[in-house]
ZAZAGU-578757 format. One record per residue (C-alpha): residue in one letter; x, y, z. Coordinates in pm, whole numbers, padded with zeros to 5 digits, always signed. Layout:
N
aXYZ
...
//
This chain:
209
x+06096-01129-02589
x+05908-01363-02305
x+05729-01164-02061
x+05913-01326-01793
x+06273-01158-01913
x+06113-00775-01846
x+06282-00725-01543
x+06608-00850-01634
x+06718-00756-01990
x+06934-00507-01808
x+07248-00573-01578
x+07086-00430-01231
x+07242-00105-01177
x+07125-00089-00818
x+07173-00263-00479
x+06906-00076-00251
x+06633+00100-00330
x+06776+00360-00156
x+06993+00368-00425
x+06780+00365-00683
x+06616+00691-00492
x+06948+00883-00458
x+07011+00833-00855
x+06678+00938-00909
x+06707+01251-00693
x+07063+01356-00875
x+06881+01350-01246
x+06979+01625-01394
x+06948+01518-01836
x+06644+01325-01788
x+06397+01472-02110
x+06177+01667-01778
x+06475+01806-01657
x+06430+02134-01772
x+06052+02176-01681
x+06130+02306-01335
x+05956+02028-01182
x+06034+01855-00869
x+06163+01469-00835
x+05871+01262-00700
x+05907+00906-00634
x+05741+00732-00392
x+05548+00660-00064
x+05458+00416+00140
x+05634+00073+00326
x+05892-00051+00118
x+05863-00368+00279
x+05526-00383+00110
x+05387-00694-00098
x+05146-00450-00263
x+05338-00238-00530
x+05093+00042-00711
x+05248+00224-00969
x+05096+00569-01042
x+05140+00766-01416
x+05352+01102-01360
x+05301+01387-01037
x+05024+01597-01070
x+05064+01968-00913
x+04983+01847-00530
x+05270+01596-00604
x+05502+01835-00766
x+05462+02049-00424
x+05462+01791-00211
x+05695+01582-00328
x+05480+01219-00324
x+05293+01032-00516
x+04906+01020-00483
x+04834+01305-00244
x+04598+01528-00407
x+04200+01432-00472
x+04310+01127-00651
x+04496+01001-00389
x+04239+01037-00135
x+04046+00817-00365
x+04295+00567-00421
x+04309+00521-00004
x+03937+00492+00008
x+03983+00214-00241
x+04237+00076-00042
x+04090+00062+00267
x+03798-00055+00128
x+03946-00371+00097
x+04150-00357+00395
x+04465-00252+00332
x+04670+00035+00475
x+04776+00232+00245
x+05111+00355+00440
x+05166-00019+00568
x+05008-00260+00326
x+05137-00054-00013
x+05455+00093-00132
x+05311+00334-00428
x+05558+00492-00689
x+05516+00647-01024
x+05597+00566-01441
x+05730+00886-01474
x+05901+01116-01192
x+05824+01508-01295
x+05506+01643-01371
x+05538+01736-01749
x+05413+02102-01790
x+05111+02141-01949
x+05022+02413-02217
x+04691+02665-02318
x+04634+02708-01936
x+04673+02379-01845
x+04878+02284-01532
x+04987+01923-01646
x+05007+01720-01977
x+05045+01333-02017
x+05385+01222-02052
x+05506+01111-02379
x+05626+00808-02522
x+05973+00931-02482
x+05958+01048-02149
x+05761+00666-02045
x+06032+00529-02212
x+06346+00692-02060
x+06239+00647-01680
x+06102+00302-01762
x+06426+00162-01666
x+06389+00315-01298
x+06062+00152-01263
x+06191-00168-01289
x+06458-00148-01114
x+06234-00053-00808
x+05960-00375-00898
x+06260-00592-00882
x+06411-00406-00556
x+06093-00418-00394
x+05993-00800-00527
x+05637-00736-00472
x+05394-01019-00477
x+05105-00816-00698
x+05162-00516-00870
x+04856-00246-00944
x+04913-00045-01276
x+04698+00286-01245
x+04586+00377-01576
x+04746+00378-01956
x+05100+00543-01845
x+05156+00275-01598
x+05005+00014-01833
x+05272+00151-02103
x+05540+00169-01913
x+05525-00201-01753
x+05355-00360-02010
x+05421-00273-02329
x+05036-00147-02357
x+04728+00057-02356
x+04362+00068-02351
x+04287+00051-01995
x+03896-00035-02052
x+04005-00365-02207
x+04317-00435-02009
x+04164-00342-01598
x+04072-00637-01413
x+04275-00895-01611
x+04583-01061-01440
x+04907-01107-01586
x+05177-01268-01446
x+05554-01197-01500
x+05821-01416-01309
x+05637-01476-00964
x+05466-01146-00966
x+05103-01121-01052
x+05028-00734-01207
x+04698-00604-01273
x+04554-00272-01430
x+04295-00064-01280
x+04150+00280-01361
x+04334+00538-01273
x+04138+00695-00920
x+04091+01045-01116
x+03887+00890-01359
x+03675+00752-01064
x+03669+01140-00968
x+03542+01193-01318
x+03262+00937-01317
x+03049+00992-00986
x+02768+00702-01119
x+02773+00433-00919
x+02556+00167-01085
x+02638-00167-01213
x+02900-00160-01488
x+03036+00237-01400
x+03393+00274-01306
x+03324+00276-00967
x+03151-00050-00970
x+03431-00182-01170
x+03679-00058-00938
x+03501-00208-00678
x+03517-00552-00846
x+03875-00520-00915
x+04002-00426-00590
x+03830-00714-00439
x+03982-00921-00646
x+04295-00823-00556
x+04229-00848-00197
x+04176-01211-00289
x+04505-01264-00506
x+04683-01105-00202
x+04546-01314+00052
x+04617-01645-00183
x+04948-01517-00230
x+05052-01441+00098
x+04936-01718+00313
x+05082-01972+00110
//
């Protein structure tokens, strides 16, 4: 399978991306249904060229009901803004998977399984190809699974791939910035640093030709 046929080895099921929301919102045999988690889905401008797609809802999402709002969001906007984008009017930011699996032995969250990646995979793409960003940002190994067929975010952040006109690239997940305070050359942060700005660079390319 060529990496340019992801998006479309399915008849699109949707029209709007309000539709794709609404379908979304109605799940009721999806493998999380039973978990007594909530739906969470998205935030953002969905007019966006900037597409960031999270892993699964953590427990400030699961309240909440949006991706990215708890101390790894914060990060992720400082990253954003870093680089000069709004993160309510430059990004639209979603997730691989849309409940917060339970977690187990007194933990509050788990990471989804390969099953679970798999079955809502088809509702990511339908929302890359509704919202026809210019550069997609894959946050971690979910993200990186779910889009790409991958993992091993240390090898894959930083590197661009391109699918149909879209350019994607992975970055570390923000939490595992909130996990690594050092800030010298080579840590995460530095990393992160390097990555968003070359993003900032792809975007600008991108979007004033």
């Amino acid at each position: 399978m060529a990496q340019s046929d992801m998006f479309s080895l399915e008849p699109n099921s949707f029209t709007s991306l309000e539709e794709v929301i609404k379908a979304l919102k109605r799940m009721k045999d999806d493998p999380l249904a039973d978990a007594g988690t909530n739906i969470v889905i998205s935030r953002g401008n969905p007019n966006a060229k900037l597409l960031i797609i999270g892993e699964a809802p953590g427990p400030e999402e699961n309240i909440k009901g949006k991706p990215f709002v708890g101390r790894a969001g914060q990060m992720l906007d400082k990253v954003l803004q870093a680089a000069n984008f709004d993160p309510e009017k430059d990004v639209y930011i979603t997730n691989s998977v849309f409940r917060m699996p339970p977690g187990a032995d007194g933990k509050p969250f788990r990471t989804p399984t390969d099953k679970e990646i798999d079955y809502y995979r088809p509702y990511v793409f339908e929302i890359i190809r509704l919202i026809d960003p210019l550069v997609i940002l894959l946050t971690g190994n979910v993200a990186c699974q779910s889009v790409l067929g991958k993992t091993g975010i240390t090898g894959l952040r930083g590197k661009w791939t391109q699918i149909e006109e879209r350019r994607i690239m992975p970055i570390f997940h923000p939490s595992y910035l909130l996990r690594s305070p050092a800030r010298g050359p080579g840590s995460p942060k530095a990393l992160m640093w390097e990555d968003i700005r070359e993003v900032r660079r792809k975007y600008n390319e991108l979007t004033q030709t």
